[in-house]
C-alpha positions as CSV (number, residue, x, y, z in Angstrom):
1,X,28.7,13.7,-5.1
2,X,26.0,16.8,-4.9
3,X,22.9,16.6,-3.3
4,X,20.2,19.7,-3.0
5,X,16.9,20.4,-2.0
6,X,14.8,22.5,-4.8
7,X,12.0,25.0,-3.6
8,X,8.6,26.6,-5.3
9,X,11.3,29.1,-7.4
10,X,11.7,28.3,-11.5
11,X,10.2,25.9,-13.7
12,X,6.7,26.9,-15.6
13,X,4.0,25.6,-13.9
14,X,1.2,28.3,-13.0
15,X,-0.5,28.2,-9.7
16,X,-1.6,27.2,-8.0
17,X,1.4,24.6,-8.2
18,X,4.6,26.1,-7.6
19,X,6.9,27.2,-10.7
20,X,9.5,24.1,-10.0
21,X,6.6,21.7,-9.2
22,X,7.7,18.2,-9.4
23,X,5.5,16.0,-8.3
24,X,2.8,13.7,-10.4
25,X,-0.5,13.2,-9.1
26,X,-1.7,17.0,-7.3
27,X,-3.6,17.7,-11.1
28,X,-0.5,19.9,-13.1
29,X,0.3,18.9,-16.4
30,X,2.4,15.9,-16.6
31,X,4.7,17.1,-19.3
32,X,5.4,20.1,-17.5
33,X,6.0,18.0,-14.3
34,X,8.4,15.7,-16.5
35,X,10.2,18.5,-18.2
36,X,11.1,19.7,-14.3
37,X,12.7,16.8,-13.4
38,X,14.9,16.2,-16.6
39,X,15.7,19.9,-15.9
40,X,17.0,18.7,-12.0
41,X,18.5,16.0,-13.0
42,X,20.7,17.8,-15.7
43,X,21.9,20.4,-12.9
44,X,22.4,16.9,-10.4
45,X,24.5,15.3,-13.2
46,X,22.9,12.0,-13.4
47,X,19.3,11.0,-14.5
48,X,16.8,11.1,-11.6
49,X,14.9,8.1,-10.2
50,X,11.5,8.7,-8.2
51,X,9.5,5.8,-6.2
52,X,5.7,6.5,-5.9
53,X,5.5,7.2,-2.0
54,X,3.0,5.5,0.3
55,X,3.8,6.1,3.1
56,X,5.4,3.0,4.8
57,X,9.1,1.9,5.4
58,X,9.8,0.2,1.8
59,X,13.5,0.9,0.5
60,X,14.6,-0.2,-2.8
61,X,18.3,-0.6,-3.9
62,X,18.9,0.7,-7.2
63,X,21.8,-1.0,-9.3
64,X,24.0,-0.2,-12.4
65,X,21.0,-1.7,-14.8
66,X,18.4,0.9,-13.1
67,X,20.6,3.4,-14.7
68,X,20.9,1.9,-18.1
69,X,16.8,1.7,-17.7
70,X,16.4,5.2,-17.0
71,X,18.6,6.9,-19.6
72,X,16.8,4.2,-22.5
73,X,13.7,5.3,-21.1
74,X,11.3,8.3,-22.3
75,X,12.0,11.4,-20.7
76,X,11.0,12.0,-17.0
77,X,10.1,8.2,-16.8
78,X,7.7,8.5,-13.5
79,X,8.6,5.7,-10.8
80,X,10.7,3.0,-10.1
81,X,7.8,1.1,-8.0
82,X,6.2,1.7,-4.7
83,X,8.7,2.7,-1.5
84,X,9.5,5.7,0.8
85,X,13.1,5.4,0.3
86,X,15.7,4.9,-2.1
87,X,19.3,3.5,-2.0
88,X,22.5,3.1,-4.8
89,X,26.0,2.8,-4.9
90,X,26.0,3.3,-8.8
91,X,27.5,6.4,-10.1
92,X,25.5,8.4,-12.5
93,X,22.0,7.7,-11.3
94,X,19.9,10.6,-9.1
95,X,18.3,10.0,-6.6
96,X,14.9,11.9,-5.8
97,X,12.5,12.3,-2.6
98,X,9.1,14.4,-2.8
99,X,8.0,16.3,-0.3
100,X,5.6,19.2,0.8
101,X,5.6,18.8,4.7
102,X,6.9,16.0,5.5
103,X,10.9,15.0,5.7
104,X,13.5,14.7,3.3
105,X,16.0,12.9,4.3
106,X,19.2,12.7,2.3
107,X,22.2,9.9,3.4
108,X,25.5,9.6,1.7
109,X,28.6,7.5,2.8
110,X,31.5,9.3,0.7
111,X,33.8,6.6,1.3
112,X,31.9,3.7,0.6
113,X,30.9,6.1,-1.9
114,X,26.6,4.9,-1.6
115,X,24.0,7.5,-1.2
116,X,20.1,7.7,-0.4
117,X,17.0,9.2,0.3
118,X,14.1,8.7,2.5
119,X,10.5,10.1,2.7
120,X,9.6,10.6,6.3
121,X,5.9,11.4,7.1
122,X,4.1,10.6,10.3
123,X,3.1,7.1,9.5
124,X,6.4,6.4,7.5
125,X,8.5,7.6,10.6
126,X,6.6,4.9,13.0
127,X,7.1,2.5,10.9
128,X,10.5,3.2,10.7
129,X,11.7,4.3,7.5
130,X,14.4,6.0,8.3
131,X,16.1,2.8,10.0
132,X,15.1,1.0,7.0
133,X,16.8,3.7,4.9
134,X,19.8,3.5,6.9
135,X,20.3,-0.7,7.0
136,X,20.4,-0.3,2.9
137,X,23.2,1.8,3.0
138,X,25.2,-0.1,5.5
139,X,24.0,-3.0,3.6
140,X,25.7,-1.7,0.4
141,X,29.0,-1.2,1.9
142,X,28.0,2.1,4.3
143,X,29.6,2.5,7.7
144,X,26.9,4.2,10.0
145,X,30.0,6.4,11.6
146,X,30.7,7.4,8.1
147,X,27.3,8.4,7.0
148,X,26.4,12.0,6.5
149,X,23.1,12.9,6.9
150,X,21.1,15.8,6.1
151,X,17.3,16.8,7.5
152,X,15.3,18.7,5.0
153,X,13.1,21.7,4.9
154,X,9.5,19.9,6.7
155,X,6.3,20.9,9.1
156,X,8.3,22.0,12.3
157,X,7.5,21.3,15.8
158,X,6.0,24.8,16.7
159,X,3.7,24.5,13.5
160,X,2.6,20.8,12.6
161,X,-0.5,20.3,14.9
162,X,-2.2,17.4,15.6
163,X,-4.5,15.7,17.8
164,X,-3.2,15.1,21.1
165,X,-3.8,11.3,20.9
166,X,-2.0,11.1,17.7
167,X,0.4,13.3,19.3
168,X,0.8,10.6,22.3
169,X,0.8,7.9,20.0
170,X,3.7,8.8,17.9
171,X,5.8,10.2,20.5
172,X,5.4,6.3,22.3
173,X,6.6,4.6,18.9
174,X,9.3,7.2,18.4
175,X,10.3,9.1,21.3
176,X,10.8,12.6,21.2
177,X,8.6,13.3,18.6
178,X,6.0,15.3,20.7
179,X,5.4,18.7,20.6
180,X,3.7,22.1,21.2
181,X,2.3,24.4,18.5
182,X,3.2,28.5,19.1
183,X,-0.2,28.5,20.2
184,X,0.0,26.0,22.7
185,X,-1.9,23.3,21.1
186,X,-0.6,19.5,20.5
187,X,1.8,18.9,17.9
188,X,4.5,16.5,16.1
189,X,8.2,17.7,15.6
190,X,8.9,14.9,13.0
191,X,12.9,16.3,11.7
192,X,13.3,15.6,16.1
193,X,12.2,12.0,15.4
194,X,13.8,11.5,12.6
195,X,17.0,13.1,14.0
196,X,16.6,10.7,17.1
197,X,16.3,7.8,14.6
198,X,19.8,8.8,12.7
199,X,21.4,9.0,15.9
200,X,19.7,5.5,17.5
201,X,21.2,4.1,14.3
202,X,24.8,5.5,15.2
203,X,24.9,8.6,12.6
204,X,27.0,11.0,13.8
205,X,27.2,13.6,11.1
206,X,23.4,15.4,11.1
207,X,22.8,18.2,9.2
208,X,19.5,20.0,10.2
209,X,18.3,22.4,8.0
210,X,15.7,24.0,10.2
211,X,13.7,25.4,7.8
212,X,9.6,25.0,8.0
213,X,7.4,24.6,5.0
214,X,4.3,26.0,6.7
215,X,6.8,29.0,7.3
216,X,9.0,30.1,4.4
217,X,7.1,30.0,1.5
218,X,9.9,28.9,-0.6
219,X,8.9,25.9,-0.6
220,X,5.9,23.8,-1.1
221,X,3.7,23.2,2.1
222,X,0.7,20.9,2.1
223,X,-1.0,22.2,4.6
224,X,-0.5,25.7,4.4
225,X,-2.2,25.4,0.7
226,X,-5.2,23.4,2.3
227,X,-6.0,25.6,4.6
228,X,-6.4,28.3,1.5
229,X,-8.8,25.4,-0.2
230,X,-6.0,25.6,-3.0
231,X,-3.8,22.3,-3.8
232,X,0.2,22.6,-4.1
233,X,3.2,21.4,-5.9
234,X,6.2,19.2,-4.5
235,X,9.6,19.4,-4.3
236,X,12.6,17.5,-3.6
237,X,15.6,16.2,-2.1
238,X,18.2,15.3,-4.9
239,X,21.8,12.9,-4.4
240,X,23.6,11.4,-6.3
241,X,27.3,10.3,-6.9
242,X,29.6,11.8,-9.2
């Protein structure tokens, strides 16, 4: 099993994407953006799979003739359909998660030897993706006090502001979530949500890497390029079983 979050380091694109941009869609060349991934994937082991993310709680479960489609397919084939969050047991196949502010969220059983990732936004998170994320695994053999999780590099509570009655109305959908900006304005700490979620699930084993887009620019942050009128590149969370 390895599992890994890239950052903005390596890879070729020019800005104002990152070097490693991965992500289709924000306006950089798709061959470049196809050429990243195979590169991923060959350091992960296993051919990655990427969903087009909208946002919602969707899950699919990949199986052993996913794989065989994605190694037949042209390189960097793009998506395996619309969902936030992606599921296998079946050895040899990569899963990927994009991100640039909102949460990666990596899930491995190594005993029932089934891994996955989720995409964890604001809307996502109400809606429950992470739960949804988490009923696949156990659903492919996963035991919830077996699962390791891990809470990727995201907006963080001190940083992501909001409005305060978007604030209020996440924080009553998922508890927790509310927060205050360094500057004392309202604010969303989604990785406390989602850690909350993990836990209400019976995850035991949580990993938070406490590292904030908008902060380290390492890493590819949404709203830190808006603010400069510029757009950004995405990066990833990568499993997948050996």
């Amino acid at each position: 099993m390895r599992a890994a979050f890239t950052g903005a380091a390596g890879g070729s694109s020019p800005a104002p994407w990152s070097g490693l941009n991965l992500g289709l869609g924000v306006g950089d060349a798709p061959e470049r953006v196809l050429a990243h991934r195979e590169s991923v994937g060959r350091w992960l082991g296993a051919p990655l799979v990427f969903a087009t993310q909208v946002h919602g709680a969707g899950v699919r479960v990949l199986s052993g003739e996913d794989r065989v489609a994605r190694s037949e397919r042209a390189v960097g084939a793009d998506t395996c359909g619309e969902y936030d969050a992606l599921v296998t047991a079946e050895p040899g196949l990569g899963l990927g998660v994009l991100v640039a502010d909102c949460v990666p969220v990596l899930l491995a059983d190594p005993e029932a030897r089934v891994v996955g990732v989720a995409h964890a936004g604001r809307q996502g998170l109400v809606e429950g993706v992470v739960g949804a994320a988490l009923e696949a695994l156990l659903g492919c053999g996963a035991r919830a006090d077996r699962v390791r999780a891990v809470v990727g590099p995201s907006a963080c509570g001190r940083c992501y502001e909001v409005p305060a009655r978007m604030r209020d109305e996440v924080d009553a959908a998922r508890p927790g979530t509310a927060s205050t900006t360094s500057w004392g304005t309202p604010a969303l700490d989604l990785p406390a949500g989602v850690v909350a979620e993990l836990r209400a699930g019976g995850v035991e084993q949580v990993v938070v890497t406490g590292i904030c887009t908008l902060e380290d620019e390492r890493f590819c942050s949404h709203r830190r390029a808006s603010a400069q009128g510029l757009v950004t590149g995405r990066f990833a969370g990568v499993v997948a079983l050996g």
